[in-house]
C-alpha positions in Angstrom: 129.7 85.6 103.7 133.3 84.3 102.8 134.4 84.8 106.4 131.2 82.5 107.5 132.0 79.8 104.7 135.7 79.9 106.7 134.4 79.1 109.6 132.0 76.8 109.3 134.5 74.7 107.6 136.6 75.1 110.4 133.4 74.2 112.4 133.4 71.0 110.0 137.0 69.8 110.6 136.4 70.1 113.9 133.6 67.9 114.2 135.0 65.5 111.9 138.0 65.3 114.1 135.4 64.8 117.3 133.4 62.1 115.1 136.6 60.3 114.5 137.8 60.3 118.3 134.6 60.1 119.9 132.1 58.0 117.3 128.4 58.6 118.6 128.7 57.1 121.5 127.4 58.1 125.0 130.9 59.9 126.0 130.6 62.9 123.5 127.1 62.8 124.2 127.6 63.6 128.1 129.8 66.4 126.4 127.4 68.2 124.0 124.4 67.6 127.0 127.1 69.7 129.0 127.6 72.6 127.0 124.1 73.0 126.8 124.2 74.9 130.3 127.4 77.6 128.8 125.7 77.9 125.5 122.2 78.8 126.8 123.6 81.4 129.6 125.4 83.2 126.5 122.2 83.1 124.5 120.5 84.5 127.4 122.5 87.2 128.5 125.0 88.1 125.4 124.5 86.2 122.3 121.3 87.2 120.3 119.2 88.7 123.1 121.8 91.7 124.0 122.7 91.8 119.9 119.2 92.2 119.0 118.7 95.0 122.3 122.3 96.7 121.9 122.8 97.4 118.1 119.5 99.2 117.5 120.3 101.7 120.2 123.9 102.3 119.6 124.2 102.9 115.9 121.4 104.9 116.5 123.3 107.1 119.1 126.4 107.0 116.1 123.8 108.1 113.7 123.0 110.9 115.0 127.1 111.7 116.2 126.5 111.0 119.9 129.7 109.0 120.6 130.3 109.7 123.8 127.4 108.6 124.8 127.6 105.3 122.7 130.8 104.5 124.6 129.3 105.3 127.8 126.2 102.6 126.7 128.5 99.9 125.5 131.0 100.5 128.8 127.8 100.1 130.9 126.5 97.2 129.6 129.8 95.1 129.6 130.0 95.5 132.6 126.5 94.1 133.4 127.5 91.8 131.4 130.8 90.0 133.5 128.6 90.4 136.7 125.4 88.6 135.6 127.5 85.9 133.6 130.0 85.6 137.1 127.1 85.1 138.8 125.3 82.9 137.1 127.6 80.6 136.2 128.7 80.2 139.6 125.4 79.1 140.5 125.3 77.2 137.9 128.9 75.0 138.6 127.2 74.9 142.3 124.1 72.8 141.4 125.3 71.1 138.5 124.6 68.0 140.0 121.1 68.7 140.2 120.7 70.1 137.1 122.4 67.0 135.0 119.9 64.5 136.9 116.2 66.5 136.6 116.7 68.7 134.0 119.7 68.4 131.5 120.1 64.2 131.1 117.8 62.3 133.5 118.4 59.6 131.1 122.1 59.7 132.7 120.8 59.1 136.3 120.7 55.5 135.5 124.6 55.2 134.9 126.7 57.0 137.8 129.5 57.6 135.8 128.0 58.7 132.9 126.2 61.5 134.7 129.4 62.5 137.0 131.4 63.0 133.5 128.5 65.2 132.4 128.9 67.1 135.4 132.7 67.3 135.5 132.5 68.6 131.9 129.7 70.9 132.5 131.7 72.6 135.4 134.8 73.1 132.9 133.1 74.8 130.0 131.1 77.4 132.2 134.3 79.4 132.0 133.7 80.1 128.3 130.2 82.1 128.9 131.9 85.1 130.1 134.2 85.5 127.8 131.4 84.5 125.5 129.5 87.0 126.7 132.1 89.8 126.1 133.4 89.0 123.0 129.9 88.9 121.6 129.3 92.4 123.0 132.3 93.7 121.1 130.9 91.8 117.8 127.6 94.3 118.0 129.9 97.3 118.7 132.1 96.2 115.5 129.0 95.6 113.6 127.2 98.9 114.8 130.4 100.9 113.1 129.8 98.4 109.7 133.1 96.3 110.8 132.0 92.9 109.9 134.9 90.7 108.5 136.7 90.1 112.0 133.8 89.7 114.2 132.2 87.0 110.9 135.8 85.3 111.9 135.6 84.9 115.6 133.6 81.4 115.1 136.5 79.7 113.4 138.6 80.9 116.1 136.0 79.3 118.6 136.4 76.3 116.7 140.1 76.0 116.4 140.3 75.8 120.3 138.4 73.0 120.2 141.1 71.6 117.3 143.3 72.1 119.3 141.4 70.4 122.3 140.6 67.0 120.3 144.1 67.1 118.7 146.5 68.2 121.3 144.2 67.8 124.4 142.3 64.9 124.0 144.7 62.3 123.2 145.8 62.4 127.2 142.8 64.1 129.1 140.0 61.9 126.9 136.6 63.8 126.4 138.3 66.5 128.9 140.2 67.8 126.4 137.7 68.9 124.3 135.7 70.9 127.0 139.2 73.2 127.7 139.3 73.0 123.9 136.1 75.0 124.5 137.5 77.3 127.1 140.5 78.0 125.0 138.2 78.3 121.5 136.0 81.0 124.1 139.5 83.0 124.7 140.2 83.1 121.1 136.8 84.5 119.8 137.1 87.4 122.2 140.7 88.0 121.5 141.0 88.7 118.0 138.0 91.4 118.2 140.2 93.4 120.6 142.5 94.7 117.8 139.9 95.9 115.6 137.9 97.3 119.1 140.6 99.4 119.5 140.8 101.0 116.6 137.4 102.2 117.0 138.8 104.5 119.4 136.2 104.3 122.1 136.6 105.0 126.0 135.7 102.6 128.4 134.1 103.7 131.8 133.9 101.8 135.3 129.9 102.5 135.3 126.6 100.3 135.4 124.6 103.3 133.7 122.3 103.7 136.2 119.6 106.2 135.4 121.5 106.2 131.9 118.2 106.4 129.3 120.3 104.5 126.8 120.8 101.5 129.0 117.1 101.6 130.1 116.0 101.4 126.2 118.6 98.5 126.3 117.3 96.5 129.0 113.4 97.4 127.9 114.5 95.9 124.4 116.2 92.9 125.8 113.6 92.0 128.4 111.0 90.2 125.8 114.0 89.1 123.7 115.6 87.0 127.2 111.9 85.7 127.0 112.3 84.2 123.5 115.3 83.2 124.3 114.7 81.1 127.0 111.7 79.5 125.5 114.1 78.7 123.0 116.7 77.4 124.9 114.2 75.4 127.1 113.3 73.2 123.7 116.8 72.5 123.1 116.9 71.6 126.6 113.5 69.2 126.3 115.0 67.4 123.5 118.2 66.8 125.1 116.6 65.2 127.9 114.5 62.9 125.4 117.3 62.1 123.6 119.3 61.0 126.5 116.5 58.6 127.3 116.8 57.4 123.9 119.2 55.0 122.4 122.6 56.0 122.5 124.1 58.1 119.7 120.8 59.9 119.7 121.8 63.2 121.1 124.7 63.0 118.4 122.6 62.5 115.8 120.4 65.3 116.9 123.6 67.5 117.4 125.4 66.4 113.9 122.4 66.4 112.4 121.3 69.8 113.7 124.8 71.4 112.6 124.7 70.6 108.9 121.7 72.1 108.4 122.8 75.1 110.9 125.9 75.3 108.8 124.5 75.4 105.3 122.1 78.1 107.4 124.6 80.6 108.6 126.2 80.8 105.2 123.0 82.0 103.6 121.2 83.9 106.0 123.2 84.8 109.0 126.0 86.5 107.1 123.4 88.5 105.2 121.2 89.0 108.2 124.4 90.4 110.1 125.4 93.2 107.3 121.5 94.0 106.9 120.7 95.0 110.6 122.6 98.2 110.9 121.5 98.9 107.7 118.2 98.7 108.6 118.5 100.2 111.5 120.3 103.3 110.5 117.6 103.2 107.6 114.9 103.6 110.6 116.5 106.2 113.0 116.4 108.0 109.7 112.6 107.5 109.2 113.6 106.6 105.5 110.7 103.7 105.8 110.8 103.7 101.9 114.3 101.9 102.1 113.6 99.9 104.8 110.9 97.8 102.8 113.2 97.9 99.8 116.1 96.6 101.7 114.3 94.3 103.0 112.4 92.7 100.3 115.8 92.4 98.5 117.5 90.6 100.8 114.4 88.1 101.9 114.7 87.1 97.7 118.2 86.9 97.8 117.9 84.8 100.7 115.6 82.2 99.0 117.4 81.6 95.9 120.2 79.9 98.1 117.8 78.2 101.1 115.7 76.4 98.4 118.2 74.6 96.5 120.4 74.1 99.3 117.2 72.7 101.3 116.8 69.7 98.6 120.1 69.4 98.1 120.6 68.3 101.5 117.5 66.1 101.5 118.7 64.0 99.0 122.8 63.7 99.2 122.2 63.5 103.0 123.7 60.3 103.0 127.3 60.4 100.8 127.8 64.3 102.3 127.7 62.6 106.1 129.7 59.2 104.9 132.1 61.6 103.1 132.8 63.9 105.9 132.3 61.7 109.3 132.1 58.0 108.5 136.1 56.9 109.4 137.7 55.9 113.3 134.8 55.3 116.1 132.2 56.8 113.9 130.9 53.5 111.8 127.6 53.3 109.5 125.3 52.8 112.3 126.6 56.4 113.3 125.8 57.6 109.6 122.5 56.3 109.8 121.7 58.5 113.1 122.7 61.7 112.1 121.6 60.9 108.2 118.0 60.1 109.7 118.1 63.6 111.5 119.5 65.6 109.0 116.8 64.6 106.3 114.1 66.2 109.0 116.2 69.3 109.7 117.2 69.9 105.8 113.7 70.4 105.8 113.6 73.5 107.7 116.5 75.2 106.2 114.1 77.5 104.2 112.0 78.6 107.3 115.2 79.0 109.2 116.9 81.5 106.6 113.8 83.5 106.3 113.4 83.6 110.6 116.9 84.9 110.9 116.2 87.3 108.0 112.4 88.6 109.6 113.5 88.3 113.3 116.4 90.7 112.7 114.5 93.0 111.1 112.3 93.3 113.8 115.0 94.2 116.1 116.6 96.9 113.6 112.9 98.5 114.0 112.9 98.9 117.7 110.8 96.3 117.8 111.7 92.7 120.2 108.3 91.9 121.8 106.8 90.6 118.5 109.4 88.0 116.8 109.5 87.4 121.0 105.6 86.7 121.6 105.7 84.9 118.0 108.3 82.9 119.4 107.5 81.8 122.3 104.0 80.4 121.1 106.2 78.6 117.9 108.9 77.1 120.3 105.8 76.1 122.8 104.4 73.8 120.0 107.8 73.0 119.3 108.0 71.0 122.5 104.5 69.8 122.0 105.7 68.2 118.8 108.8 66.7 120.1 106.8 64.8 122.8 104.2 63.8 119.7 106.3 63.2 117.2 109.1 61.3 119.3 106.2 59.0 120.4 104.5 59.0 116.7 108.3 57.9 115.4 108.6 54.8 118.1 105.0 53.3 117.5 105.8 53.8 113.6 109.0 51.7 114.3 111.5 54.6 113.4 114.0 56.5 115.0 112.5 58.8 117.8 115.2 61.4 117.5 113.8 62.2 113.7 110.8 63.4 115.6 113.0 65.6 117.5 114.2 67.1 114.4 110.6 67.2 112.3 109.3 69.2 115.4 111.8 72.2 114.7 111.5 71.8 111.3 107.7 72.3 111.5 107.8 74.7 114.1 110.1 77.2 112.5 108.1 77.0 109.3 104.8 78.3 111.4 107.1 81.0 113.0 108.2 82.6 109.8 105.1 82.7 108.2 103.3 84.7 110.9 106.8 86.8 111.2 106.4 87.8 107.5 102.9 88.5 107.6 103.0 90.7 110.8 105.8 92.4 109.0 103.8 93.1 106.2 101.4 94.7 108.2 103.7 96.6 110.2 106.0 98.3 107.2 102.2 98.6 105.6 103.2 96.2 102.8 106.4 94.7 101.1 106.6 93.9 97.5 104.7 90.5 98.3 104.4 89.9 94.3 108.0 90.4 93.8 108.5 87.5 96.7 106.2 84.9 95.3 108.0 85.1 91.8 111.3 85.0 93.3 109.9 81.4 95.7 108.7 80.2 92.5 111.6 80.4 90.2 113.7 79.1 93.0 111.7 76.2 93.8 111.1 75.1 89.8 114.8 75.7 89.3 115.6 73.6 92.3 113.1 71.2 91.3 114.6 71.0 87.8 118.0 70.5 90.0 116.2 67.8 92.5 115.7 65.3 89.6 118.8 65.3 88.1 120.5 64.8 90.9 118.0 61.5 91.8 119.2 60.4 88.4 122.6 61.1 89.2 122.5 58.9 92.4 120.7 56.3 90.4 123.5 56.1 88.1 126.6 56.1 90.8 125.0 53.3 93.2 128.7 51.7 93.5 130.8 54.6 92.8 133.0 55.7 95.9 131.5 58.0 98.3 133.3 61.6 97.4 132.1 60.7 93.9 128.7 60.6 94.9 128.7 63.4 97.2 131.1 66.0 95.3 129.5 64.8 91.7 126.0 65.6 92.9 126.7 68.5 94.6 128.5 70.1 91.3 126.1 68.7 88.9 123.0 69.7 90.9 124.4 73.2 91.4 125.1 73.4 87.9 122.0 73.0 86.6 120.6 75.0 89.2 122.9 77.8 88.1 122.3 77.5 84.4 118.0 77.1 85.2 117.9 80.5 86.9 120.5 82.6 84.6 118.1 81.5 81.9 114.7 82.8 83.6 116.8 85.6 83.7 117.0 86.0 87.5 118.0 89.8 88.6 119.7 88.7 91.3 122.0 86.6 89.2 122.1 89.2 86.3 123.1 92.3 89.3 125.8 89.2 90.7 127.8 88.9 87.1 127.3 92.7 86.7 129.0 92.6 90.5 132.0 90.1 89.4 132.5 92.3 86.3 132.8 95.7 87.7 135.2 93.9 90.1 137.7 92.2 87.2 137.6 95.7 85.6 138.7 97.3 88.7 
């Protein structure tokens, strides 16, 4: 979790640095409309779909001591994994054109030279997705032997190419310089896993493991999770073309807007849902189905007491927290305003987020991808429904359309989790469902408790500078937060202090 915290705040700097060159203006978003196309073909082919296929079946083959036969898995599958990428993005750098115009941007189309820098920068960042691609199949083999600090790492290293793209880069080649920033941050994240990959002491082969059982379980996992994926990926592509036909800045605020909440996301439930799937998993090759509900339950409570308070925490210091951290250079208070309106929409969600990462990995660690997969795709199908309605709704209510954008996730994400947690429910034959309401509650009146004071607090500081506002309510609300729960006698807090204790004796 420490090594997330690091890099998300690297992953802050950075996009402070971008707000301050770039401002929301239609420049950076041409670039983030570009990197849609490298991001989705690493989601598709090496980013959570091969994770979610890849990690079940090779701690299971550690498990149960077959190593050479987990090298053998992992040497096949990279290499599947630099020829599909190659491919792909070649055809990809071939018909960018054609993808900016009808599918990516078609609000570009209009302006010639907006759409042939969205192109240009499009072309540039497609080098990243294999090296994407490989350095996030070394992150499952890391995980899969419980190495987790180093691969928790690589996305600050993936951020501080893009540093170095908006510092160094940037001030001669313009917007350019932060798409080889994103080549360069690509080169980093694979390269500092190789050290630790090594030490594992594995032995690469030149094969494509055909007729290899282990790869066939693979690619039978991974088929419904490339389905999800897509669906996934074809939302974020349906609100970047709405958003480019929206006013400009909108696709920044969307993007900004999106991150915060993503950030505060990854801290609380992607870190713990990283260290809990081999767990789980190991847990399940094992049959020890006792532990897995235990393990389980545990971590979807500990989960919880962070997302709720964090969720209305973000709600309400929305404002200050985006002033304090973007608002100087081209980004002004009509920039504030955009991603401010998105980010109250998207704090929203944070709780249905945490638990989704939580449930959908654990779905995965069973053997199990066609479920959070079918689940998906009917959750990000209304997704796309509601970004169509609630864009629309938005514009005849006289707001901002891209809010709509964001309230469609939001809601969307909430449906998925719920019919994630009852289906797995069903499927481990029941979790300590009692033991999870009490936990939601206490969060929720403990963060409610928190909620008001800090409304006080911002009634009280209306003219006080911005950090003030931002870093006084975020210490004072998580104070009281803090104090609420140790004195309902939380066990989670009560097993943390007992943690920090053994640890000072030590």
């Amino acid at each position: 979790m420490l090594a997330f915290i690091f890099s998300q705040l690297a992953g802050l700097i950075r996009r402070i640095l971008v707000a301050q060159a770039f401002g929301a203006y239609i420049e950076l978003d041409a670039f983030i409309a570009a990197n849609r196309v490298s991001e989705t073909l690493f989601n598709l082919i090496a980013g959570g779909a091969l994770g979610s296929a890849f990690i079940p079946t090779f701690t299971a083959l550690l498990a149960k001591g077959e190593k050479k036969s987990a090298w053998r898995l992992a040497s096949s599958i990279a290499n599947l994994v630099v020829i599909i990428l190659t491919f792909l993005g070649s055809i990809a750098f071939i018909f960018a054109p054609q993808i900016v115009r009808y599918t990516l941007a078609p609000g570009f189309a209009d302006t010639p030279q907006i759409l042939q820098l969205t192109v240009n920068l499009l072309r540039i960042q497609l080098l990243s997705a294999v090296l994407f691609g490989l350095s996030g199949l070394v992150m499952g083999i890391l995980n899969s032997h419980q190495v987790f600090l180093i691969p928790a790492l690589t996305p600050s290293m993936y951020q501080l190419g893009m540093i170095f793209g908006v510092l160094i880069l940037s001030p001669k080649l313009g917007i350019y310089g932060l798409a080889w920033g994103v080549v360069l941050g690509a080169f980093l994240h694979l390269i500092l896993q190789i050290p630790s990959l090594i030490k594992q002491k594995g032995i690469y082969s030149l094969e494509l493991g055909i007729g290899n059982p282990e790869v066939a379980e693979v690619i039978r996992l991974i088929v419904p999770r490339l389905a999800g994926v897509a669906v996934v990926q074809v939302n974020f592509w349906v609100n970047s073309a709405l958003a480019s036909q929206m006013s400009p800045g909108s696709l920044v605020g969307v993007e900004f807007g999106f991150s915060l909440m993503l950030m505060a996301q990854a801290i609380i439930a992607q870190s713990v849902a990283t260290a809990m799937m081999p767990t789980l998993a190991s847990q399940f090759a094992l049959g020890k189905l006792d532990e897995v509900r235990h393990s389980l339950t545990a971590t979807l409570r500990g989960v919880l007491f962070l997302a709720v308070p964090a969720s209305i925490g973000l709600i309400l210091l929305r404002q200050p927290i985006i002033e304090l951290l973007y608002q100087r250079g081209s980004f002004n208070a009509h920039s504030t305003e955009l991603v401010a309106w998105a980010l109250l929409w998207y704090a929203a969600g944070l709780i249905g987020h945490s638990v989704l990462e939580i449930l959908a990995r654990a779905f995965y660690a069973l053997h199990d991808t066609k479920t959070p997969v079918i689940v998906g795709v009917v959750a990000m199908g209304l997704n796309v429904v509601f970004s169509f309605s609630f864009s629309a709704l938005f514009v005849r209510w006289g707001w901002m359309p891209h809010g709509g954008l964001a309230l469609a996730n939001t809601l969307a994400t909430a449906l998925e989790s719920i019919a994630l947690l009852i289906l797995m429910r069903k499927r481990l034959k029941g979790l300590s469902s009692l033991s999870l309401i009490k936990g939601f509650g206490q969060s929720l009146a403990a963060s409610l408790l928190m909620g008001s004071v800090i409304l006080v607090w911002l009634q009280k500081v209306t003219i006080s500078p911005t950090w003030l506002i931002a870093l006084g309510g975020t210490t004072i609300g998580g104070g009281v937060y803090l104090l609420t729960i140790m004195v309902m006698k939380v066990p989670e807090v009560q097993l943390l202090i007992r943690f920090v204790k053994e640890r000072i004796a030590r």
